[in-house]
C-alpha positions in Angstrom: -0.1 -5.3 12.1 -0.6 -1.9 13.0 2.6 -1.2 15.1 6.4 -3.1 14.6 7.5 -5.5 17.3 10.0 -8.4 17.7 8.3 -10.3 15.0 6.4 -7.7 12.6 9.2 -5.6 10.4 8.4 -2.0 10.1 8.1 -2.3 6.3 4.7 -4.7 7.4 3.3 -2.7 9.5 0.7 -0.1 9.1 2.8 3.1 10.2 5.5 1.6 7.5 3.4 1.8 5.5 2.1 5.3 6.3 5.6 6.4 6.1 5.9 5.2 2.3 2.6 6.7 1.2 3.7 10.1 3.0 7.2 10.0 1.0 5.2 9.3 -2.2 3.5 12.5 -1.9 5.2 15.0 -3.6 2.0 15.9 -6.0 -1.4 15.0 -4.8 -2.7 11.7 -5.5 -6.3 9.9 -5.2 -6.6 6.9 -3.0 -7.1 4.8 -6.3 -3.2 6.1 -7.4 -1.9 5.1 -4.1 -3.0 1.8 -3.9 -2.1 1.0 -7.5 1.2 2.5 -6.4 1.9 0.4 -3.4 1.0 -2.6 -5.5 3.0 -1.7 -7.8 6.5 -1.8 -5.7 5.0 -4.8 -4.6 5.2 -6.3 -8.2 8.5 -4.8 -9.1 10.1 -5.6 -5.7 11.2 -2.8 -4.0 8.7 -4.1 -1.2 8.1 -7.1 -0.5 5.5 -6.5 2.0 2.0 -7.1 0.5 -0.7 -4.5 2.1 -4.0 -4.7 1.1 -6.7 -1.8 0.1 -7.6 -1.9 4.1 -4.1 -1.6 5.1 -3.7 1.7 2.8 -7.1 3.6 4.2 -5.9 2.7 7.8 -2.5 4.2 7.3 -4.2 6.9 5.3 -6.6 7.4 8.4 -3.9 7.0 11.0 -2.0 10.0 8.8 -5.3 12.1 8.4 -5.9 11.8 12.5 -1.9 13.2 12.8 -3.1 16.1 10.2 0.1 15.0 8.5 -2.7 14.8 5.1 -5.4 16.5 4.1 -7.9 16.2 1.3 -8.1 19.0 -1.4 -11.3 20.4 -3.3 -10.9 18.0 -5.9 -11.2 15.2 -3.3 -6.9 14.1 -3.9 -4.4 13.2 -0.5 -2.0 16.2 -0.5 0.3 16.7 2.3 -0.7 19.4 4.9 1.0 22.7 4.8 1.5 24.0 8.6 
């Protein structure tokens, strides 16, 4: 689901999940850390939610489109500096 409503949580959705990848961040990553990242908290817990390798380049796409991200020389997500 790509927005929340009455019956999709936030933490589902696609800009939840934009909103986690955003807070995670803090050092530039490659789409290969973040996905391995969101499965991760999957595995341990802290999110339940299950989002798949599609789920994480739409969110990353949806973020790229706000120019929230950008992509550095060496081809990492960093977060755009305005």
């Amino acid at each position: 689901m790509l927005l929340p409503n009455k019956h999709t949580k936030l933490s589902e959705s696609v800009l939840g999940l934009g909103a986690r990848l955003l807070d995670s961040l803090v050092i530039p990553k490659t789409v290969d850390e973040l996905v391995a990242q969101v499965r991760g908290t999957h595995s341990s817990g802290l999110y339940p939610e299950k989002h798949s390798f599609d789920n994480v380049v739409l969110a990353l796409g949806f973020l790229y489109s706000l120019g929230v991200i950008k992509i550095d020389a060496y081809g990492r997500i960093c977060r755009a500096t305005h």
